[in-house]
C-alpha positions in Angstrom: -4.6 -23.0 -15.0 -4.8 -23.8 -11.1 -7.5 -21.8 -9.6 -7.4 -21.5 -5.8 -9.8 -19.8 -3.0 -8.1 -18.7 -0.1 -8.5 -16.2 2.3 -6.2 -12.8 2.6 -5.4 -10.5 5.0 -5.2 -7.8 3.0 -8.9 -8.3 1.0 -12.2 -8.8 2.1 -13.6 -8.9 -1.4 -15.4 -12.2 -2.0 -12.3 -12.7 -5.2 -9.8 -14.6 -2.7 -8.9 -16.4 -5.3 -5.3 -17.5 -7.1 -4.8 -18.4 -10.4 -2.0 -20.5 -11.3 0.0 -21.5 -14.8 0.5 -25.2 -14.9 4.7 -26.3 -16.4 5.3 -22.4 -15.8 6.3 -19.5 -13.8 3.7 -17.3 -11.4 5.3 -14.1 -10.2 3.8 -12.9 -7.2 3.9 -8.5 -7.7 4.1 -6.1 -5.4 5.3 -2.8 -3.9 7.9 -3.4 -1.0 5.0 -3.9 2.0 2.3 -5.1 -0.4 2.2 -8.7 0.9 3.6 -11.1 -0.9 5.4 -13.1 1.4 2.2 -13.1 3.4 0.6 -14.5 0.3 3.1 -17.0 0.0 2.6 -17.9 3.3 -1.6 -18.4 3.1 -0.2 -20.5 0.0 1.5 -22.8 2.0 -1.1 -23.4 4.4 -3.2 -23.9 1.8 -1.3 -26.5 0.4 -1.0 -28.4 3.9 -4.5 -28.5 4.0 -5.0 -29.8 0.6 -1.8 -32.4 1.2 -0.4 -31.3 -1.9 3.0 -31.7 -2.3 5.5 -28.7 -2.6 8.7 -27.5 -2.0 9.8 -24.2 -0.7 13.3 -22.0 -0.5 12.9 -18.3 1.3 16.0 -15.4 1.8 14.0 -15.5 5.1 14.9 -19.1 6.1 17.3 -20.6 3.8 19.0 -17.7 3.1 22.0 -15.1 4.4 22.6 -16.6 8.4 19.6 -18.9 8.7 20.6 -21.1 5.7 24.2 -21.1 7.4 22.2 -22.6 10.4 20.2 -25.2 8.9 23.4 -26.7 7.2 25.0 -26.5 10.7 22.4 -28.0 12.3 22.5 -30.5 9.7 25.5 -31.2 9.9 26.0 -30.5 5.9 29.8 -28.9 6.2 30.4 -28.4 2.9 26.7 -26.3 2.2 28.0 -24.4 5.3 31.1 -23.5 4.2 29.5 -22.8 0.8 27.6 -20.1 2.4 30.2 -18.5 4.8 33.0 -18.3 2.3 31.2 -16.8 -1.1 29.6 -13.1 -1.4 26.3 -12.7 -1.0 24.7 -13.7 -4.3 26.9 -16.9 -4.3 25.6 -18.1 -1.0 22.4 -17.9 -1.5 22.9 -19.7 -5.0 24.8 -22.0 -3.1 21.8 -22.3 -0.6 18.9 -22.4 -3.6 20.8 -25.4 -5.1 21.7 -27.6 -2.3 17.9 -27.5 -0.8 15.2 -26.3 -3.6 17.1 -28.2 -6.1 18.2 -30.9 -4.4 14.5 -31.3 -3.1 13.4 -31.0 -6.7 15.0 -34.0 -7.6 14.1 -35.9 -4.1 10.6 -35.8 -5.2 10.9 -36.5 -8.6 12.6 -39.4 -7.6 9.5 -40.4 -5.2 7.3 -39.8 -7.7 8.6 -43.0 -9.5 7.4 -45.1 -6.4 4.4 -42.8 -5.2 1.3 -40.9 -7.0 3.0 -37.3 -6.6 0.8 -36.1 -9.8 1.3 -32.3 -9.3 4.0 -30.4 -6.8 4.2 -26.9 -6.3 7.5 -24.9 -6.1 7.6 -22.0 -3.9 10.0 -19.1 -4.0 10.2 -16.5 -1.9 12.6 -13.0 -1.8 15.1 -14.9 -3.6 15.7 -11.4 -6.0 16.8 -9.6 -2.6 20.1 -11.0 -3.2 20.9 -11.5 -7.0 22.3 -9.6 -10.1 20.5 -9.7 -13.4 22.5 -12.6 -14.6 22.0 -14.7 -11.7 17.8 -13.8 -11.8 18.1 -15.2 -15.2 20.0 -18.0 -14.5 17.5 -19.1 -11.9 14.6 -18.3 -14.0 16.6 -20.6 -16.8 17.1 -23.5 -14.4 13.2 -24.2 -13.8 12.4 -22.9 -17.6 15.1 -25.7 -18.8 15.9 -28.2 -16.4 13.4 -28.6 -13.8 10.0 -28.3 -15.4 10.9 -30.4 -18.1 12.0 -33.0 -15.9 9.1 -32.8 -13.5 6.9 -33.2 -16.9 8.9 -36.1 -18.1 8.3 -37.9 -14.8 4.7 -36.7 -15.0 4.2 -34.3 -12.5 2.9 -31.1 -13.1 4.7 -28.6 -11.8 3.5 -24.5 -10.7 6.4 -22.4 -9.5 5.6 -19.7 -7.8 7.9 -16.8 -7.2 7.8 -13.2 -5.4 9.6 -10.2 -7.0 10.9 -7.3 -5.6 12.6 -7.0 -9.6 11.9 -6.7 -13.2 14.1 -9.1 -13.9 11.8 -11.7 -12.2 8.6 -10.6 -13.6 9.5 -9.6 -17.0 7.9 -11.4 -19.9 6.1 -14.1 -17.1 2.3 -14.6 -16.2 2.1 -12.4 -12.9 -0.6 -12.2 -9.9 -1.3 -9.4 -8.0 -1.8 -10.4 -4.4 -3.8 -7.8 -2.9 -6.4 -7.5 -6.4 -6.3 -11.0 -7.5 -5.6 -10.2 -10.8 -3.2 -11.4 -13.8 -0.7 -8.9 -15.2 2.1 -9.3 -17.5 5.1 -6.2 -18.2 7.1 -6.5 -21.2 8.8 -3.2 -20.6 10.3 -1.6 -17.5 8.1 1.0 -18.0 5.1 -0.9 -16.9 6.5 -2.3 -14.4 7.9 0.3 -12.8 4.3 2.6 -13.1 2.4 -0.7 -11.6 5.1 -0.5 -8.6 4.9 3.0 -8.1 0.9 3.4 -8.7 1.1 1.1 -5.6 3.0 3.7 -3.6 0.7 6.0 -5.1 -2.5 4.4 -3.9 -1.0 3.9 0.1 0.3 7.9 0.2 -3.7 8.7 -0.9 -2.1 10.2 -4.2 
């Protein structure tokens, strides 16, 4: 496990803490509002201050009309008209794979000619958009492809994802960002109490 300190918005408990699973999925849980994204973000600062490597696709940047902007800017026609011609689901697949994946394999190709030892992947809202197959699918192509490769290159790899779904969390180490603590649901059921506990606890229920 990767054990981090970093400071939160949301607690002033002296646990700021984040805890990790090496060659593995995290899933970040929460109620819409809870703060994961916000989470995500401390992450990433934390990172840049640490100088460890990572890579990092959001709905908020890379997806819907700002991924269409990047690859314009860019100049990348083809990612653009990947985006503007497919449904919803299909462009942001389209967006996930021509810069989290892409970047993937960017720095495990570095990490032939540098000393990249560990890398984080960071993944944010990218449930917002996505049927159960395709949640799957995405969750297969880091299980399969990408942490295997990452391992077989030696770099070890923590991917990091938020979920607004059971799809996303189900069967995976989770992290509460507001308690600091691990959770994992292996029905719907206990998923959808967590969630709605959450609800509970910000109505004073």
């Amino acid at each position: 496990m990767k054990v981090f300190y970093f400071p939160s918005q949301y607690s002033e408990s002296n646990s700021k803490y984040a805890v990790f699973k090496p060659n593995a999925l995290t899933v970040i849980v929460g109620c819409n509002g809870y703060g994961k994204t916000s989470y995500i973000s401390g992450l990433e600062e934390h990172l840049k201050k640490k100088k460890i490597q990572y890579v990092k696709w959001s709905d908020n940047d890379n997806g819907r009309t700002n991924g269409m902007n990047q690859f314009l800017w860019k100049g990348d026609n083809e990612g653009l008209a990947s985006m503007a011609l497919h449904s919803e689901g299909q462009a942001m697949m389209a967006s996930f794979g021509r810069t989290c994946v892409r970047e993937c394999g960017r720095k495990v190709r570095m990490a032939k000619d540098s000393d990249i030892k560990e890398l984080f992947i960071i993944i944010d809202q990218i449930d917002s958009g996505l049927d159960v197959h395709m949640i799957n699918y995405v969750k297969d192509v880091f299980k399969d492809t990408i942490i295997p490769d990452m391992q077989k290159h030696g770099i070890t790899v923590y991917v990091v994802i938020t979920a607004n779904s059971y799809e996303v969390a189900k069967g995976e180490y989770c992290f509460d960002p507001v308690q600091r603590k691990a959770i994992i649901f292996n029905r719907y059921s206990e998923y959808y109490d967590y969630i709605d506990a959450q609800y509970a606890d910000e109505r004073g229920v």
